[in-house]
Phi, psi and omega in degrees: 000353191292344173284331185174069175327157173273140165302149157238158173210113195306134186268032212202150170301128198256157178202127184260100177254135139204198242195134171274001195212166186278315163324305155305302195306289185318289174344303203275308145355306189253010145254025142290299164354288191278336182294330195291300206277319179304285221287359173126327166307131198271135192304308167323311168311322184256138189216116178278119189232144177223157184287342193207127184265007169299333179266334190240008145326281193259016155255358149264346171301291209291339172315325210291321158294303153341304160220062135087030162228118171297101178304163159220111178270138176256093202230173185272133158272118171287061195325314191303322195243017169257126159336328172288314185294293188302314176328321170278322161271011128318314158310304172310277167006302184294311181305289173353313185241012168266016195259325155323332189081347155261150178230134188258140202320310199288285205284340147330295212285320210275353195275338188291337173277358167244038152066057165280136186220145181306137227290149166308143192242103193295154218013038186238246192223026158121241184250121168316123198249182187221160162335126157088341182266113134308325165256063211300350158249080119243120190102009186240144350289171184299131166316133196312287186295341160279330156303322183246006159284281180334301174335305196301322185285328136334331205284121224003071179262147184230164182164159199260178208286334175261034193218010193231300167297345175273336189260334088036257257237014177257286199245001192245167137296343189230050164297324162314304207268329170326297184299287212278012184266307189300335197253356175270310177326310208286357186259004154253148176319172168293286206243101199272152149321128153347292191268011143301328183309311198292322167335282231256332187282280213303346180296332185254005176276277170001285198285341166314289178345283203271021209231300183272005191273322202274354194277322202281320156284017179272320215258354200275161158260212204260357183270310198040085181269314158298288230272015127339263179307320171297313182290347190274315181272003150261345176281319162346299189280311179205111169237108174067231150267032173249193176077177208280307167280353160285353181268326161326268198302238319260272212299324184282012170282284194311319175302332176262346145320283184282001194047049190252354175196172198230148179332041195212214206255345175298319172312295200283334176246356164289317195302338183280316163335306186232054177246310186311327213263313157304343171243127195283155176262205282184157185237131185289142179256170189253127168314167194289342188236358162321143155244140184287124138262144190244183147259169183313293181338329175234054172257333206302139186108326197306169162226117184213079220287329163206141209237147158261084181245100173285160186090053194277036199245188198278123156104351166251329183206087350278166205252145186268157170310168164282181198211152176301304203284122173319152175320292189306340184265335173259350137318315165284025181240320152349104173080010172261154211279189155060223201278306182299007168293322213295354178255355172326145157298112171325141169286327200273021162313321195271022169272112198108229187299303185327306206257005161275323152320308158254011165278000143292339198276337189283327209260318183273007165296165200209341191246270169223196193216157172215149172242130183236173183201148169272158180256311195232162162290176188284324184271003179100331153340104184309173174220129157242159191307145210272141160296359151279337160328323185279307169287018194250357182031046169284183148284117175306160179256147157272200169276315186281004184269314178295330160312327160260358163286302161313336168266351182178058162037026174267121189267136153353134180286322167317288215273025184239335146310328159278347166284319197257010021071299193267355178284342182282000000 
């Protein structure tokens, strides 16, 4: 298709910019944006699409601070990489290696550096305490600088848990909360039961919920995209009889059923891997003042009255299969004649899915359409224009309009007439 996209022909005014840096492109993107929103348009209205928001997350984040527009990104939850998650699996962990009978200093430490607090204790009297704590929310989670004090003091020392209390309560000042960290380790099973996994989590997913979540939105910016996101991975792990851990003690019930793993927290943290890595998370949904980015994969069906679509270049949208052969090599392969047509990168990649995607993206503006594209790469590296660009036949932007789009959110006179037409 890089020879001849199928036409499209859009119901709505089109407008093509482009731009020399991806930095720059993300720049004119949001002040289409904000020019759009100057002009009356409600920021709901407007919606920015890329085929993959891993490269343009964060240079439309920083566009989007620049002028004054609150993104809402609609991303795949990375379960792997949220803070509710590494926490659970640093516990695990800790059983893991408290199942050796020595523990070692790192794995002591990691589940308190990804800010663990003592777990709820459900119809009781709140949070569970240890010897010396009078005030049981006082001092949780453990300071950032006490945690890597220990560390220091600790460093790479092994031992078993009552012999880590004693030395702990030695070298910290916050031995008291140290002792409720330690008698909460030492109060779980060995070789635990299905139903220990929920036991031993959700009490501490819980006390995560209410105790370090509202701090972690205090300390947020104004999109409040962590405590989002934080908050999408905890309903993840556990909402009620959903989530990654009732599905945890579940599947690992069975594996011991089938005799496929023998009892223990090893079993139970290979199964949480790889449950995290195969079941999808949860997508953030958007506030009321928001503009949504989305990637193409979740427009189709959408009515989305001005669309904004970025990544317009040749090998990003659409993206070729992977290939043995390097970038720089396959560039020099572009236009060549003879025997090297025959290692050329294939035309027929652009074919399929790619490009019904972005004739959804095409297909839900309802208002106007703006398409943007970059020129060089981070290395200086043309970038060439996506073959879809031929078949969407827009209206071009020129260089010096874009340019005044980008210093002060001055929209096209086309697309700024049709903003204010619908804004009336």
């Amino acid at each position: 298709m890089t020879g001849g996209a199928a036409a499209i022909t859009p119901g709505v005014p089109t407008f093509a910019l482009s731009t020399r840096t991806r930095a720059a492109e993300a720049r004119a993107a949001m002040a289409v944006v904000a020019g759009l929103v100057d002009r009356g348009v409600s920021p709901s209205d407007v919606t920015v699409v890329v085929r993959d928001l891993d490269p343009y997350e964060e240079p439309l984040s920083r566009a989007a601070d620049r002028y004054g527009v609150r993104p809402n990104f609609w991303i795949q939850l990375r379960l792997k990489r949220t803070l509710p998650y590494r926490l659970l699996v640093a516990v695990l962990d800790l059983l893991v290696a408290r199942e050796s009978g020595t523990v070692p200093a790192d794995a002591l430490l990691d589940p308190l550096r990804f800010e663990w607090v003592p777990p709820v204790e459900r119809g009781g009297t709140g949070w569970t305490t240890g010897p010396g704590d009078s005030d049981p929310d006082a001092g949780w989670p453990l300071p950032a600088a006490t945690v890597a004090a220990l560390a220091r003091s600790v460093d790479g020392e092994r031992r078993g848990i009552d012999a880590w209390r004693d030395r702990v309560a030695a070298v910290s000042d916050a031995g008291a909360r140290l002792g409720t960290y330690l008698d909460w380790l030492d109060g779980l099973p060995a070789r635990p039961d299905p139903d220990d996994v929920p036991v031993a989590v959700v009490p501490l997913l819980d006390a995560y919920r209410e105790r370090v979540l509202p701090a972690r939105r205090a300390a947020d910016d104004a999109t409040y995209s962590e405590t989002a996101r934080t908050a999408r991975a905890l309903a993840r792990l556990h909402d009620g009889d959903e989530g990654l851990v009732p599905e945890l003690a579940s599947k690992y019930g069975s594996w011991l059923d089938a005799d496929y793993g023998e009892r223990s927290w090893a079993t139970v943290r290979d199964l949480c891997d790889a449950l995290a890595t195969t079941v999808p998370g949860r997508r953030e949904y958007p506030a009321a003042r928001s503009v949504d980015v989305m990637e193409a994969n979740d427009v189709w069906g959408l009515d989305l009255p001005y669309v904004v679509a970025g990544g317009l270049v040749d090998g990003e949208w659409p993206r070729p299969p992977e290939s043995a052969f390097p970038a720089p090599f396959r560039e020099r392969l572009r236009g060549a004649d003879g025997a090297a047509r025959n290692v050329r990168p294939r035309s027929g990649w652009t074919e399929g899915r790619e490009f019904d995607q972005f004739a959804d993206a095409v297909a839900a503006a309802s208002e106007a359409l703006v398409v943007t594209r970059h020129e060089y790469d981070a290395d200086g590296v043309e970038r060439r224009p996506s073959p879809y660009l031929r078949a969407l036949d827009p209206t071009p932007v020129d260089r010096p309009a874009v340019g005044e789009l980008i210093a002060d959110c001055r929209l096209p006179p086309r697309l700024a007439a049709t903003a204010e037409g619908a804004s009336r």
